[in-house]
N, CA, C and O atoms as a CHARMM CRD file, in Angstrom:
* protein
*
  340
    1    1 UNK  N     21.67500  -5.15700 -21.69200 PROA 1      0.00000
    2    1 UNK  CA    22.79700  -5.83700 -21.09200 PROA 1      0.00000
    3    1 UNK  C     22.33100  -6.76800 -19.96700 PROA 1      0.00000
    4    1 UNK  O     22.86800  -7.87400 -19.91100 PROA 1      0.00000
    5    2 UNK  N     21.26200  -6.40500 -18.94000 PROA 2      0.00000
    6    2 UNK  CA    20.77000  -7.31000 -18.40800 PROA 2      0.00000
    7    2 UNK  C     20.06000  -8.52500 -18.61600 PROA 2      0.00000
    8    2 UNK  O     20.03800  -9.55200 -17.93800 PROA 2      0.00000
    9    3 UNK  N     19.34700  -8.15100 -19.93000 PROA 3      0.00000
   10    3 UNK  CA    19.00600  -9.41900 -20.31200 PROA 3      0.00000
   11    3 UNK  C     19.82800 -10.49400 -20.89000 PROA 3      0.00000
   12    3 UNK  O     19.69200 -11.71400 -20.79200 PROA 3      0.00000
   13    4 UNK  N     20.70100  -9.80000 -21.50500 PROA 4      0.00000
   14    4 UNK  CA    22.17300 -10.64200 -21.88000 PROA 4      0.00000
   15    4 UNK  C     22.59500 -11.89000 -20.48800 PROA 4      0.00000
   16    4 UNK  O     22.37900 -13.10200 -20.46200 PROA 4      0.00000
   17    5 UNK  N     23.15500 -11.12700 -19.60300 PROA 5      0.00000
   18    5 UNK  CA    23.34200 -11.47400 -18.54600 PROA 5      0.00000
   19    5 UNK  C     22.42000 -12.93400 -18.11800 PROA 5      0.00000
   20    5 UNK  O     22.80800 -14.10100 -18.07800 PROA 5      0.00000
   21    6 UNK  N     21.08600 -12.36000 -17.83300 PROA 6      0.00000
   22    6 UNK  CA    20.22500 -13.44500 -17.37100 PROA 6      0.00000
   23    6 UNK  C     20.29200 -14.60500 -17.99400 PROA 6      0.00000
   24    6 UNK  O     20.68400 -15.63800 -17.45100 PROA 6      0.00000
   25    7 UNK  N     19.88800 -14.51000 -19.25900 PROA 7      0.00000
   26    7 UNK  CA    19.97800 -15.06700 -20.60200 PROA 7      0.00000
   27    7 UNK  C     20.85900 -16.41400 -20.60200 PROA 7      0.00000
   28    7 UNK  O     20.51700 -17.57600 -20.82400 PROA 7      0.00000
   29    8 UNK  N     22.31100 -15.76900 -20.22300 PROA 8      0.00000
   30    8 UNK  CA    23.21700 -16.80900 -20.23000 PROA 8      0.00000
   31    8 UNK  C     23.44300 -17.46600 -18.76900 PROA 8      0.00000
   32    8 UNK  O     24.00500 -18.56000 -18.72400 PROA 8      0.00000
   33    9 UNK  N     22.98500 -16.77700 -17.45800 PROA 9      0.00000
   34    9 UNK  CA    22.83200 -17.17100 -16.34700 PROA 9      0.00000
   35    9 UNK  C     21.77900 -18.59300 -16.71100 PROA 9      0.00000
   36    9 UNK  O     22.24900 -19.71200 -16.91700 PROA 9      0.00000
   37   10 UNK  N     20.52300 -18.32700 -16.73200 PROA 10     0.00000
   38   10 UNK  CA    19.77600 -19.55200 -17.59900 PROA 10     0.00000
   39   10 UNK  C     19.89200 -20.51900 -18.51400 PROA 10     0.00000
   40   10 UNK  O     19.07700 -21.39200 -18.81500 PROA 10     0.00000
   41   11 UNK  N     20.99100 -20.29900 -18.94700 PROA 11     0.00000
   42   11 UNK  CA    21.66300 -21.28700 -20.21400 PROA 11     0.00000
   43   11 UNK  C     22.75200 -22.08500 -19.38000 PROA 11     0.00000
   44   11 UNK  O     23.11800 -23.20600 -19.73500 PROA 11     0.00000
   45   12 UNK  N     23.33600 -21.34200 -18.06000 PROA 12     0.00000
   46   12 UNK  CA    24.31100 -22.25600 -17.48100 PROA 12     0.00000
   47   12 UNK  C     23.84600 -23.02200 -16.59400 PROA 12     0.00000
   48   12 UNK  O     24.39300 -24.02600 -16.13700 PROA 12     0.00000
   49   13 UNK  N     22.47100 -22.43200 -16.22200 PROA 13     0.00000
   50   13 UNK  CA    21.93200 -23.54700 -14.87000 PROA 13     0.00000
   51   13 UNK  C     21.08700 -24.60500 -15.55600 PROA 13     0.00000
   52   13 UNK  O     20.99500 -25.74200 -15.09500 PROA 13     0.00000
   53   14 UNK  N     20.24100 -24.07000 -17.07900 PROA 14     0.00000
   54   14 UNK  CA    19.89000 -25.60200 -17.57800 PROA 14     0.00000
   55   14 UNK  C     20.72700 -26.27000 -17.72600 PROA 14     0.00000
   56   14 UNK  O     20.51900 -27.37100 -17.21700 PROA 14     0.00000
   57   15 UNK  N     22.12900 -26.12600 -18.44400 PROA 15     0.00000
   58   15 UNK  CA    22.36900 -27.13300 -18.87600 PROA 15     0.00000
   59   15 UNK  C     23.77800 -28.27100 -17.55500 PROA 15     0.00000
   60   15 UNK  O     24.26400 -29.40200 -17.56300 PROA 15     0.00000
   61   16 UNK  N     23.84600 -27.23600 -16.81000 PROA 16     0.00000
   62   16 UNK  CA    24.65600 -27.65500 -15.52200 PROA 16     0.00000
   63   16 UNK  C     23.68500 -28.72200 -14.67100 PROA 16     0.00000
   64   16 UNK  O     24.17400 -29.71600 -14.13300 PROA 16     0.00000
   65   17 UNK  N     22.17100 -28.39200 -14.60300 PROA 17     0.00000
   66   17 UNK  CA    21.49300 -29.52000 -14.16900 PROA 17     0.00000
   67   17 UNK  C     21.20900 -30.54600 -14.88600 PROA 17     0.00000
   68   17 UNK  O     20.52500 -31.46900 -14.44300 PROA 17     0.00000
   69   18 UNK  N     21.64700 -30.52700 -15.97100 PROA 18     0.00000
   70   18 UNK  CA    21.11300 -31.55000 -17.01500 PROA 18     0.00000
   71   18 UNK  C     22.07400 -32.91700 -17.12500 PROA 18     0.00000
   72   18 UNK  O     23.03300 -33.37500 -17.74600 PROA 18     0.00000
   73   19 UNK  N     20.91100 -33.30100 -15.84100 PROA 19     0.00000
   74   19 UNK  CA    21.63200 -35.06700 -15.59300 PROA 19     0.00000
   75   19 UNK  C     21.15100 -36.40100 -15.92700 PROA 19     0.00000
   76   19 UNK  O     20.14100 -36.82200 -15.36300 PROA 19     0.00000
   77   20 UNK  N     21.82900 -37.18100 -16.86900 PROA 20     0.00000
   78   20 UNK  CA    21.26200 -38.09300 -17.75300 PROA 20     0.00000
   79   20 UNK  C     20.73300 -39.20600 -16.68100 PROA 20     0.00000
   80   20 UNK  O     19.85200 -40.03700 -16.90300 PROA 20     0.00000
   81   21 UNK  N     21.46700 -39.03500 -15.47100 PROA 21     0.00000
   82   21 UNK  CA    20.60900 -40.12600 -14.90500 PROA 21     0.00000
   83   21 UNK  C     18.96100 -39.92400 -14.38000 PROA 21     0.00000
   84   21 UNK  O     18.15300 -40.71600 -13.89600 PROA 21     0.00000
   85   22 UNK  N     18.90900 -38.82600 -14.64000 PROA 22     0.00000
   86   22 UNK  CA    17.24100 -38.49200 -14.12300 PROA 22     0.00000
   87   22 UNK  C     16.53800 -38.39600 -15.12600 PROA 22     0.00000
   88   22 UNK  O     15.63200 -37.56600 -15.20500 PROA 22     0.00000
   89   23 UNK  N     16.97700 -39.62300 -16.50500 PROA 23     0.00000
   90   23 UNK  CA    15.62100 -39.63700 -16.99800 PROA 23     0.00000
   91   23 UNK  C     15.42200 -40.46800 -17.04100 PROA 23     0.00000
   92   23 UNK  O     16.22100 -41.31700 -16.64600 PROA 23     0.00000
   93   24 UNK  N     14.05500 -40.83100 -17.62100 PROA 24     0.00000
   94   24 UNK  CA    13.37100 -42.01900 -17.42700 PROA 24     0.00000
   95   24 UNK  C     14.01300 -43.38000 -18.16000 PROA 24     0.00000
   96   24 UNK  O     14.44300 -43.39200 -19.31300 PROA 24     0.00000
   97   25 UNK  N     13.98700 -44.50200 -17.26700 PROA 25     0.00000
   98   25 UNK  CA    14.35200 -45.34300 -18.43000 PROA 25     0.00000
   99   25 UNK  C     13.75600 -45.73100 -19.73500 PROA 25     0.00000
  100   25 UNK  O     12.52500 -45.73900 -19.74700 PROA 25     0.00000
  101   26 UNK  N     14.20300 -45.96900 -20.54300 PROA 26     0.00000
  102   26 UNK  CA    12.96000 -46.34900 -21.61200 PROA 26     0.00000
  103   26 UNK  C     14.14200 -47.74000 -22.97400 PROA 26     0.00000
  104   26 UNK  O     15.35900 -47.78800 -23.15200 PROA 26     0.00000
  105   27 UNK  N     13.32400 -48.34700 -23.42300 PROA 27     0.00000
  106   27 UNK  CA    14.16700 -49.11500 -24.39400 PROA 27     0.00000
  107   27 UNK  C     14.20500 -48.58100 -25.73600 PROA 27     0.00000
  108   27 UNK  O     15.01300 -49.15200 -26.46800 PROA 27     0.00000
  109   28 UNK  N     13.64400 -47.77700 -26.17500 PROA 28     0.00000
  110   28 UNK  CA    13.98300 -47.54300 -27.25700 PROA 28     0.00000
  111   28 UNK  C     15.35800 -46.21400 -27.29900 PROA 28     0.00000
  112   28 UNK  O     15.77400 -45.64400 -28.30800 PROA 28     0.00000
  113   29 UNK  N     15.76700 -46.03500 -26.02300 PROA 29     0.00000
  114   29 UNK  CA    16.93800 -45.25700 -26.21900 PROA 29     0.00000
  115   29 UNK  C     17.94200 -45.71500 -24.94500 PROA 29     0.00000
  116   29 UNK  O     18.57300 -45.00400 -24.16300 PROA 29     0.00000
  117   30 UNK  N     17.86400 -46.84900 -25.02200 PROA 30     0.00000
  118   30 UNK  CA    18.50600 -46.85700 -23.99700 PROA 30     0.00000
  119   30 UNK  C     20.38900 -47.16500 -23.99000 PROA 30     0.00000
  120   30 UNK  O     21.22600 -46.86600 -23.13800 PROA 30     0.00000
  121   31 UNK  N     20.50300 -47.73100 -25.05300 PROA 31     0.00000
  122   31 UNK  CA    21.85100 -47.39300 -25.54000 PROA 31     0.00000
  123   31 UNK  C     22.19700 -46.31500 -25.71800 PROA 31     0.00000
  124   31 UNK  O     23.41100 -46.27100 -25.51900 PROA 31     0.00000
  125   32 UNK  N     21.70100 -45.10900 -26.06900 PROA 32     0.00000
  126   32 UNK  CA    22.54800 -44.08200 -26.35000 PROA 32     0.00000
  127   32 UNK  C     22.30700 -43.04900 -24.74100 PROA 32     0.00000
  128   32 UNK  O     22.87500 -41.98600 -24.49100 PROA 32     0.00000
  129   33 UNK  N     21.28200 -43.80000 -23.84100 PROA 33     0.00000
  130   33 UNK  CA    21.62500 -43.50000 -22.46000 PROA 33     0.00000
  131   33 UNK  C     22.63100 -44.17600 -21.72100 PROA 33     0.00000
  132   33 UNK  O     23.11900 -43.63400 -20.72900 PROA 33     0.00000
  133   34 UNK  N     22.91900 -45.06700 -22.01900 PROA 34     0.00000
  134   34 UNK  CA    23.99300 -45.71600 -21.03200 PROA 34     0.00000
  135   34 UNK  C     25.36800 -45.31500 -21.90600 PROA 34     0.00000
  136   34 UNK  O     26.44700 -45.33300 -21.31300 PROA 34     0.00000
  137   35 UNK  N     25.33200 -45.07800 -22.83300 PROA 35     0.00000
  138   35 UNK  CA    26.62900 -44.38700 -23.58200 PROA 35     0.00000
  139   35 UNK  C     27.02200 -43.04800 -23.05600 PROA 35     0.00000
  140   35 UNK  O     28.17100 -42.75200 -22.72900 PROA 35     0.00000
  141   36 UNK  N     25.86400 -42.16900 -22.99000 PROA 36     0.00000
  142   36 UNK  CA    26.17500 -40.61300 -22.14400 PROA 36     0.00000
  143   36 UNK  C     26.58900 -41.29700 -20.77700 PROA 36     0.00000
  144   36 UNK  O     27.71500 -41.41600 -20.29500 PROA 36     0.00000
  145   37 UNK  N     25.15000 -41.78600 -20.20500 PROA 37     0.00000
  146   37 UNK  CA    25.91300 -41.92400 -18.28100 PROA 37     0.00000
  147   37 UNK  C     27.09000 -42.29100 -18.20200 PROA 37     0.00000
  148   37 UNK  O     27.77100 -41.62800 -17.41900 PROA 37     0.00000
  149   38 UNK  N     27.98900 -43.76000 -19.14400 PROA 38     0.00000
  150   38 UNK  CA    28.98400 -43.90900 -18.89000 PROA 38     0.00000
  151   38 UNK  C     30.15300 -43.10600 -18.37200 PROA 38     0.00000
  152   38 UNK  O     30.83300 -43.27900 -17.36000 PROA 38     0.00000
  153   39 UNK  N     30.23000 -42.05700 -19.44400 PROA 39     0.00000
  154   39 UNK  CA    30.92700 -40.96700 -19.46200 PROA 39     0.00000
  155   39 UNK  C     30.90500 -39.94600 -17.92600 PROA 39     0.00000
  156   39 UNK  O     31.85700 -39.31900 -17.46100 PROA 39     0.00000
  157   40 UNK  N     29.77900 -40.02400 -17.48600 PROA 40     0.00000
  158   40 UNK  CA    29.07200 -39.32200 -16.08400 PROA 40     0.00000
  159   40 UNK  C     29.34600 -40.18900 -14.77300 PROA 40     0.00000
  160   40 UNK  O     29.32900 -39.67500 -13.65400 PROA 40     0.00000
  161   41 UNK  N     29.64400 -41.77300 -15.03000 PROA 41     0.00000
  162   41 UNK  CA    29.82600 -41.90200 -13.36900 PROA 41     0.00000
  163   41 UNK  C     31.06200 -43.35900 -13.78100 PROA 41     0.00000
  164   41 UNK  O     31.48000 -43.61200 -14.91100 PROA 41     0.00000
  165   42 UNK  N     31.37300 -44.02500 -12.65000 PROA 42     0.00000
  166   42 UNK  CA    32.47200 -44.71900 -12.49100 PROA 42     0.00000
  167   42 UNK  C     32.30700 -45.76600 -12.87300 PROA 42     0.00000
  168   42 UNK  O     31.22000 -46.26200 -12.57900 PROA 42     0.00000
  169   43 UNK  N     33.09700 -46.45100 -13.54600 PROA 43     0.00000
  170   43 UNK  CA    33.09300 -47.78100 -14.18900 PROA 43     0.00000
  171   43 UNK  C     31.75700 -48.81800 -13.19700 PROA 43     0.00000
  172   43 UNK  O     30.74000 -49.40700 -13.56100 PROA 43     0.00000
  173   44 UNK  N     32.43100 -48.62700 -11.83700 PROA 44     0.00000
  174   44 UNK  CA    31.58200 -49.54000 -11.06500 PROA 44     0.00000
  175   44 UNK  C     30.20600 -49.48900 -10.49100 PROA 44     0.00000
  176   44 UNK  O     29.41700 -50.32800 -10.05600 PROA 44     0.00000
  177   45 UNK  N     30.20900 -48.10900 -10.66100 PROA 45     0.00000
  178   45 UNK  CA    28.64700 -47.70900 -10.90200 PROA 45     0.00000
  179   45 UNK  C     27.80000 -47.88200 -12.20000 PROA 45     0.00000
  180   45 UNK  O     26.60600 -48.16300 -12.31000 PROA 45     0.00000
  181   46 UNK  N     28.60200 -47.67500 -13.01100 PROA 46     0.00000
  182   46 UNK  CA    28.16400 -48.36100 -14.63100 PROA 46     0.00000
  183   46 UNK  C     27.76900 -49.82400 -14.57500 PROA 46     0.00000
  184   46 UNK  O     26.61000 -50.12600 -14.85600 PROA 46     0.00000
  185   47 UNK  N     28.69700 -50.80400 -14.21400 PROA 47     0.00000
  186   47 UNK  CA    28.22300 -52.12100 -13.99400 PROA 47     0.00000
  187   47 UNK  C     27.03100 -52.09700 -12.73000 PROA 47     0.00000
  188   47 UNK  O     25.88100 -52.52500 -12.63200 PROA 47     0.00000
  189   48 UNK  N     27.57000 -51.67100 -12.21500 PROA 48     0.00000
  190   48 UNK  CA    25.83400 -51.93300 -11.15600 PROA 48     0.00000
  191   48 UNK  C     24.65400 -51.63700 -12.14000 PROA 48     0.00000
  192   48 UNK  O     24.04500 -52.65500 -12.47200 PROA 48     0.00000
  193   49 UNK  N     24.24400 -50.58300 -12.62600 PROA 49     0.00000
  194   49 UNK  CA    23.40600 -50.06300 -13.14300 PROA 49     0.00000
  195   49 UNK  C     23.00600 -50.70200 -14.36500 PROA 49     0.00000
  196   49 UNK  O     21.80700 -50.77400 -14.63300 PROA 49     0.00000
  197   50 UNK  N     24.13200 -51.31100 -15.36400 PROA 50     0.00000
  198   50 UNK  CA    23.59300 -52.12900 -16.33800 PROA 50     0.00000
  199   50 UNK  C     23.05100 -53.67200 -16.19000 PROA 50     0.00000
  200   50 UNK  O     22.12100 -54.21800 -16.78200 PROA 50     0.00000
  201   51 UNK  N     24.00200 -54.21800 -15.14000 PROA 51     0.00000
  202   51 UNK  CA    23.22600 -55.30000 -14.26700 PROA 51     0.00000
  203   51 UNK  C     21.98700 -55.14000 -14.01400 PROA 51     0.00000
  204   51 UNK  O     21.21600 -55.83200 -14.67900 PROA 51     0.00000
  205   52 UNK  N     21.40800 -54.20600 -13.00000 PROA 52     0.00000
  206   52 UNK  CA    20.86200 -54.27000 -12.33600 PROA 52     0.00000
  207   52 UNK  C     19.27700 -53.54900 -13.64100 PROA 52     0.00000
  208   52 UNK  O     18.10200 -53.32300 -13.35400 PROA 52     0.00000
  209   53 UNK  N     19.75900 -53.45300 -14.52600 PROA 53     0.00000
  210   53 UNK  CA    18.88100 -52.76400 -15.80000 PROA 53     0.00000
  211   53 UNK  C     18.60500 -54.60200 -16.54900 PROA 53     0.00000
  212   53 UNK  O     17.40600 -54.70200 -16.80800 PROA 53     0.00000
  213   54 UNK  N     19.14200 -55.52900 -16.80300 PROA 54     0.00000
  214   54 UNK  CA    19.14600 -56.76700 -17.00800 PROA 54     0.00000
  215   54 UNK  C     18.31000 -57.55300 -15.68800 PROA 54     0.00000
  216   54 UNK  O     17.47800 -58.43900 -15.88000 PROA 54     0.00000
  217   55 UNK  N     18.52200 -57.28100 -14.95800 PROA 55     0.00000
  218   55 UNK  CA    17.98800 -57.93600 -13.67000 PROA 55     0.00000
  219   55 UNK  C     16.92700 -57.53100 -13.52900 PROA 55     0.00000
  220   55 UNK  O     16.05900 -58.36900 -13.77600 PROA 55     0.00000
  221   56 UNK  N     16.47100 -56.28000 -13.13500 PROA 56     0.00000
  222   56 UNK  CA    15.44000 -56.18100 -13.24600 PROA 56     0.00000
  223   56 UNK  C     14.19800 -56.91200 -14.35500 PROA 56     0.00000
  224   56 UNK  O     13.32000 -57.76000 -14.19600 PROA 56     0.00000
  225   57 UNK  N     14.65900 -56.09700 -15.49100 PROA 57     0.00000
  226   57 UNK  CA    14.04700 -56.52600 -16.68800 PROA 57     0.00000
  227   57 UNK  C     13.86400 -57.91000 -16.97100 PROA 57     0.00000
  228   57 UNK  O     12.84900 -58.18800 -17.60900 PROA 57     0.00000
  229   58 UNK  N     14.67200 -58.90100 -16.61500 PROA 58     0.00000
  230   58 UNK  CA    14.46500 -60.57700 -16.34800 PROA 58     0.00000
  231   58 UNK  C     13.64500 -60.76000 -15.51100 PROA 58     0.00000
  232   58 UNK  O     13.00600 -61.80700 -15.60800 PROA 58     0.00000
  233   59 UNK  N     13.35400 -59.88800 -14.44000 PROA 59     0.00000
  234   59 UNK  CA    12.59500 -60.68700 -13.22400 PROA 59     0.00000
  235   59 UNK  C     11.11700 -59.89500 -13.69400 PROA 59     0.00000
  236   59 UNK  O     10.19600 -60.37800 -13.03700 PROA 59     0.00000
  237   60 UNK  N     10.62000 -58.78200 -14.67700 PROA 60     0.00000
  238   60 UNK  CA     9.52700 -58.65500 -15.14700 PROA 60     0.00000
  239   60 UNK  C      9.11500 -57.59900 -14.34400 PROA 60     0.00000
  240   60 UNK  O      7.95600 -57.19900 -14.44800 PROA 60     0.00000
  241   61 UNK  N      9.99500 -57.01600 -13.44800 PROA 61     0.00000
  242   61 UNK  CA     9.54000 -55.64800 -12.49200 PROA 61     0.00000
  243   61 UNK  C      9.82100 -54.53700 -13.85400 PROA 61     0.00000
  244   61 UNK  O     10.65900 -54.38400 -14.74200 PROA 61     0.00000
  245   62 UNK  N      8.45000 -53.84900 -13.34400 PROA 62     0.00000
  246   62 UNK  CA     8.10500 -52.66200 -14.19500 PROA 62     0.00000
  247   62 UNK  C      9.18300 -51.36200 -14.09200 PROA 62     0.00000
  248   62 UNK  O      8.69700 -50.40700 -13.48600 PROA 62     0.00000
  249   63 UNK  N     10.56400 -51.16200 -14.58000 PROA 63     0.00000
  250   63 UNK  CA    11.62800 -50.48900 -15.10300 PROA 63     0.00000
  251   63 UNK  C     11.38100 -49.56100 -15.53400 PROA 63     0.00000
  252   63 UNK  O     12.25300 -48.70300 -15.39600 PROA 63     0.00000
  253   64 UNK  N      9.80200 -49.04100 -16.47700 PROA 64     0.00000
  254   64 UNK  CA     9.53300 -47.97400 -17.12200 PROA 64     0.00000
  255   64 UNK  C      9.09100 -46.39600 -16.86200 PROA 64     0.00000
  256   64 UNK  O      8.91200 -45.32700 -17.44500 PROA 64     0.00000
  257   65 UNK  N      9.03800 -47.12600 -15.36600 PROA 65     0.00000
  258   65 UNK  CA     8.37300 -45.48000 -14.52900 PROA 65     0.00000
  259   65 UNK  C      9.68500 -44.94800 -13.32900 PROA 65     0.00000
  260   65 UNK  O      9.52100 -44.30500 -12.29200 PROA 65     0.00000
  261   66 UNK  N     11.28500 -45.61200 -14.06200 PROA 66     0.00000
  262   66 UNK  CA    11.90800 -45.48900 -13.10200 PROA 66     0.00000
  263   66 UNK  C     13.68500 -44.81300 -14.01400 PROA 66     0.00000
  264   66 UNK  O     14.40800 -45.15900 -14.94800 PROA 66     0.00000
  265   67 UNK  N     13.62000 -43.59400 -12.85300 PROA 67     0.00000
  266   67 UNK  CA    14.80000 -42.75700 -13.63600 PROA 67     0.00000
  267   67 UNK  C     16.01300 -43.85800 -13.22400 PROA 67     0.00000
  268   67 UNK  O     16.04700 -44.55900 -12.21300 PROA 67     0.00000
  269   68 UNK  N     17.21000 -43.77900 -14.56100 PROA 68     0.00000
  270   68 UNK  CA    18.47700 -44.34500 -14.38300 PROA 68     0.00000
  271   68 UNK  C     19.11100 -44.25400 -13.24400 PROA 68     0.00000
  272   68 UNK  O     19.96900 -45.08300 -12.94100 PROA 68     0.00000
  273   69 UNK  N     18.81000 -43.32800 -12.52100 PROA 69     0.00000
  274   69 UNK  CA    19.42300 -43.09900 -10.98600 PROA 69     0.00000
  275   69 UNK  C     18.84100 -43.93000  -9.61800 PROA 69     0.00000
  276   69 UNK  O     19.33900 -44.30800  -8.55800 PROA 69     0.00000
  277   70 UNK  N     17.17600 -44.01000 -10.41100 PROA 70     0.00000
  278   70 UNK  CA    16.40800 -45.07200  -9.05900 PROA 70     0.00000
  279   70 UNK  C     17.12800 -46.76500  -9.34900 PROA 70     0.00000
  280   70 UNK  O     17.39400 -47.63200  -8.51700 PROA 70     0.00000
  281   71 UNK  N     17.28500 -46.77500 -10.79500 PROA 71     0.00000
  282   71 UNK  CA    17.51500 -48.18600 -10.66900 PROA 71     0.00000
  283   71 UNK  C     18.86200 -48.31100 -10.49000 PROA 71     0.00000
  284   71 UNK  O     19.22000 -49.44900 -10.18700 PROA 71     0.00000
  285   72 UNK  N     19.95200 -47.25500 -10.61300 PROA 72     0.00000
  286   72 UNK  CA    21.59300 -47.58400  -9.71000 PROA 72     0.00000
  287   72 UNK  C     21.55500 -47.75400  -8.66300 PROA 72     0.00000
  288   72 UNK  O     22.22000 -48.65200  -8.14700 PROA 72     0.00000
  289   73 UNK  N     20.39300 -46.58100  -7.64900 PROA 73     0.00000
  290   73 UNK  CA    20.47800 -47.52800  -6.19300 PROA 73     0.00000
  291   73 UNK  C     19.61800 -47.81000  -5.68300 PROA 73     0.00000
  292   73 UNK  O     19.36400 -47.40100  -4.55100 PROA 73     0.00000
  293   74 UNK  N     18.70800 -48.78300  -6.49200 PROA 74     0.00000
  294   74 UNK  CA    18.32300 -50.15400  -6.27200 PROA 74     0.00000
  295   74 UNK  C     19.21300 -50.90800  -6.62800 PROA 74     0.00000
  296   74 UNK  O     18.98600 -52.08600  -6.35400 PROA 74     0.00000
  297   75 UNK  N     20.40300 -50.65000  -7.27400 PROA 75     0.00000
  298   75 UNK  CA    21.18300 -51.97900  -7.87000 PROA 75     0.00000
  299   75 UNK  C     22.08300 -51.76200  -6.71700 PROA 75     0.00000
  300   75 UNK  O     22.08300 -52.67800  -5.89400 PROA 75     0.00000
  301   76 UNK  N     22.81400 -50.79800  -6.48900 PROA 76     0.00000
  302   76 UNK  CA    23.21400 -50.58900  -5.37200 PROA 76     0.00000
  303   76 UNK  C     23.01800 -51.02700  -3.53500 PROA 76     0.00000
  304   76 UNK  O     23.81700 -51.21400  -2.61700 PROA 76     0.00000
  305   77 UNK  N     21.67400 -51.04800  -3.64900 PROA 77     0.00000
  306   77 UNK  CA    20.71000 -51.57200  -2.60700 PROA 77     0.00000
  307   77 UNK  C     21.11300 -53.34000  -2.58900 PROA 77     0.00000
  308   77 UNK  O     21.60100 -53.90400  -1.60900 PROA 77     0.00000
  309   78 UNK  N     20.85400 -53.86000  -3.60200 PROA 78     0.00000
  310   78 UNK  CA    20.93700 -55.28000  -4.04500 PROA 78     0.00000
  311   78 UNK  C     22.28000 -56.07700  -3.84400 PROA 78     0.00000
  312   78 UNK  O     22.49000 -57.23200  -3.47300 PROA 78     0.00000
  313   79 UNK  N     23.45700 -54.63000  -4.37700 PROA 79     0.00000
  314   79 UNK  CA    24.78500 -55.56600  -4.21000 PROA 79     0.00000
  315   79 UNK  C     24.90000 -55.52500  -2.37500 PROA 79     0.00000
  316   79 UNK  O     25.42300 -56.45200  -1.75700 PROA 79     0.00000
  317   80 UNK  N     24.44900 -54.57300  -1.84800 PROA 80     0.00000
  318   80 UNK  CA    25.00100 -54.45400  -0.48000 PROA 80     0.00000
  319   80 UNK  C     24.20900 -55.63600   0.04500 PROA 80     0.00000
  320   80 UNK  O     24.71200 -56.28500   0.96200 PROA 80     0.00000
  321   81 UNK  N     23.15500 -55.94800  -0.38500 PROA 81     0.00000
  322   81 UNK  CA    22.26200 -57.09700   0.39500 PROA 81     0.00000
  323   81 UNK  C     23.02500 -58.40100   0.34600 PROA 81     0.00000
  324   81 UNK  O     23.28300 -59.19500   1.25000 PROA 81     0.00000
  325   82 UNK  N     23.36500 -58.42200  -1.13500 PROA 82     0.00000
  326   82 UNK  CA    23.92900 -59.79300  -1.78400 PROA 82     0.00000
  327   82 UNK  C     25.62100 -60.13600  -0.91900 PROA 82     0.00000
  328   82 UNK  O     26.17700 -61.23200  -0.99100 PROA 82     0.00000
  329   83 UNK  N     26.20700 -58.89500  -0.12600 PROA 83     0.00000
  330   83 UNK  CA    27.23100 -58.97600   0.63600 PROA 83     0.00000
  331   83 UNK  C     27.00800 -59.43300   1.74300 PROA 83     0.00000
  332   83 UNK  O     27.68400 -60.28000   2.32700 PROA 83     0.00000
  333   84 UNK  N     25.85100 -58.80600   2.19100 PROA 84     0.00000
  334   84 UNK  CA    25.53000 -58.87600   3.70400 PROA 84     0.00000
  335   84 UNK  C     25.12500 -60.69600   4.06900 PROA 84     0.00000
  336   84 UNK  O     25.08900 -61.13200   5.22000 PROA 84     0.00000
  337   85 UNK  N     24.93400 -61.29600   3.19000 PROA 85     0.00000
  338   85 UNK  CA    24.49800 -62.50600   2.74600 PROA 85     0.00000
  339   85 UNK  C     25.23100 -63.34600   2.92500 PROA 85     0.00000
  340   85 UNK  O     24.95600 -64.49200   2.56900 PROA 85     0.00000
């Protein structure tokens, strides 16, 4: 019975931490990542993040060693600059 217990204690904390923005970006899946995150954060955090996934990637900065969450706030980082402006 205890192991029962644990068992499913461990099954609720993997999958309760299991946040799509902390993985890596990558292009060969990256549509069916921005399809989950959608679902996970606010329209306007969605547009930052897909912007700022285009922006990057135009300006040739290396995107590939960087989780979906570093590049929302860097995009995040960017719109506040682009205000302050």
């Amino acid at each position: 019975m205890k192991k029962l217990i644990l068992f499913i204690c461990l099954l609720i904390i993997t999958f309760a931490c299991n946040n799509s923005l902390d993985k890596i970006y990558s292009d060969v899946t990256v549509r069916e990542d921005l399809k989950r995150i959608e679902t996970e954060i606010s329209a306007e955090e969605y547009r930052i993040l897909s912007c700022n996934i285009m922006r990057l990637g135009a300006s040739g900065d290396d995107i590939y060693n960087m989780t979906y969450q570093e590049i929302l706030d860097e995009g995040k980082d960017f719109e506040e600059m682009k205000r302050k402006l």
